[in-house]
C-alpha positions in Angstrom: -12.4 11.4 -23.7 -12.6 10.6 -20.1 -9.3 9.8 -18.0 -8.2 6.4 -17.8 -7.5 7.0 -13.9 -11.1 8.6 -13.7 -12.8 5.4 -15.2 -10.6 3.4 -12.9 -11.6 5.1 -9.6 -15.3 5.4 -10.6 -15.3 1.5 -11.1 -13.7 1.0 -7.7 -16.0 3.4 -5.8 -18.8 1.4 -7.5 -17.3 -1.9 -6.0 -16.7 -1.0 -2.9 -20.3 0.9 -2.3 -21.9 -1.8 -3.9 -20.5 -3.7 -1.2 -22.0 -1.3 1.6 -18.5 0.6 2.0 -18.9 4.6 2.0 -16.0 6.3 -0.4 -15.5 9.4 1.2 -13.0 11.3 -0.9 -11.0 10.7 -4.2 -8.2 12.5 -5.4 -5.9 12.7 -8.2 -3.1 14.3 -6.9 -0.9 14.3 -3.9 -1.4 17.3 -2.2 -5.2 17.2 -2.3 -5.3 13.1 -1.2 -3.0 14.6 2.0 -5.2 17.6 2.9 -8.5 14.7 2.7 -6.6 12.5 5.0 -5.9 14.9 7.7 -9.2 16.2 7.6 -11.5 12.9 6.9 -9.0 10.2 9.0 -10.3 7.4 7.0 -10.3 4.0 7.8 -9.0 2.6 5.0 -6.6 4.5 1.9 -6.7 2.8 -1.4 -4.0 4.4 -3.2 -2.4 4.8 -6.6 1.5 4.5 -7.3 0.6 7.2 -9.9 -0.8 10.7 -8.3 -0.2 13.2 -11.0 3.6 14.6 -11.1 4.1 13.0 -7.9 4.5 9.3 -6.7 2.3 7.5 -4.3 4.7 6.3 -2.3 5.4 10.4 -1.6 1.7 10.1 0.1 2.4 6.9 1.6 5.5 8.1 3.3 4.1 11.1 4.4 1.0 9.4 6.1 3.4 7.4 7.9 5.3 10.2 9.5 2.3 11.7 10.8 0.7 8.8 12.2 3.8 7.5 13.7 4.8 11.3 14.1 8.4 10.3 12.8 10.8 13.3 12.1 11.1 14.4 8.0 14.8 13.5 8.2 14.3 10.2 9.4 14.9 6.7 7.1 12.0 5.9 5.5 9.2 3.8 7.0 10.1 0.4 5.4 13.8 1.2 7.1 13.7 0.7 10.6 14.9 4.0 12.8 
């Protein structure tokens, strides 16, 4: 039986790269999507609430900090500092 999330990431690659846009990674959990971002810097991050064990907004929050290279302690990004 294949993955619900699998199905659902293969339908959206097929959208978007039927639509001349180039998927360069996919990832199903947090720590991998993190390690693709530093070392792809995409242009664009579609990204699931649901990574695995971990929450999206984990990734989200971490991508933040490092583009805006905002200290781990500080509020997070939808707070200002």
């Amino acid at each position: 039986m294949v993955d619900d999330h699998v199905m659902l990431r293969d339908g959206i690659r097929s959208v978007l790269e039927s639509a001349g846009h180039q998927v360069v990674a996919e990832s199903a959990d947090l720590t991998t999507a993190l390690g693709e971002l530093l070392r792809l810097s995409p242009e664009v991050l579609l990204l699931d609430l649901n990574l695995g064990q971990r929450s999206g907004l984990e990734l989200l929050t971490a991508v933040i900090r490092i583009v805006w290279r905002r200290p781990a302690h500080s509020p997070p990004f939808w707070q200002p500092p």
